[in-house]
N, C-alpha and C positions, 0 to 999 in steps of 0.2 A: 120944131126948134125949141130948146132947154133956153125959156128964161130965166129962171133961178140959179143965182149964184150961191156956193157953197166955199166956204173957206175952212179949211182944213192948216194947224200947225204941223211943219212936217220937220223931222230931226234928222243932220247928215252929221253921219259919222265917220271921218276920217281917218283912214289907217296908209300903210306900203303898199296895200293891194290893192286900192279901190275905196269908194265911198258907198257906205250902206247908206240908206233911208227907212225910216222908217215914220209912220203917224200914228200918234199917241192916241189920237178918238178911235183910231178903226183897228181896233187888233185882227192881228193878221196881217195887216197891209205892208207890205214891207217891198223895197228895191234896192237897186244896185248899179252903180255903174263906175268906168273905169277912171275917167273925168268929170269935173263937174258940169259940163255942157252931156254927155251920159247922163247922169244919175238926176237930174234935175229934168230929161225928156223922159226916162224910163220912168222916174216919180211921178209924173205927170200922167202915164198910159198905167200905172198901177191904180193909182188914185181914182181915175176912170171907173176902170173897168170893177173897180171895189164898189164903187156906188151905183153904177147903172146897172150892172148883171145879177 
């Protein structure tokens, strides 16, 4: 079990198409989604798998 918490600032970017994410500590890390209920679960499984893998 992960008991260290880590917080990360994370930027959404709103457009017509979708909302990008992206975090400014972890270049690279970037998502995507169509909704913000989307882009805020898929930020969440990027952010992830950016730190653990």
């Amino acid at each position: 079990m992960l008991t260290d918490r880590y917080i990360f600032p994370a930027v959404f970017h709103f457009t017509d198409d979708g909302i990008s994410v992206e975090f400014p500590d972890l270049p690279g890390c970037f998502s995507y989604g169509d909704d913000e209920l989307e882009a805020v679960t898929n930020a969440k499984e990027a952010l992830e798998l950016h730190i653990l893998v």
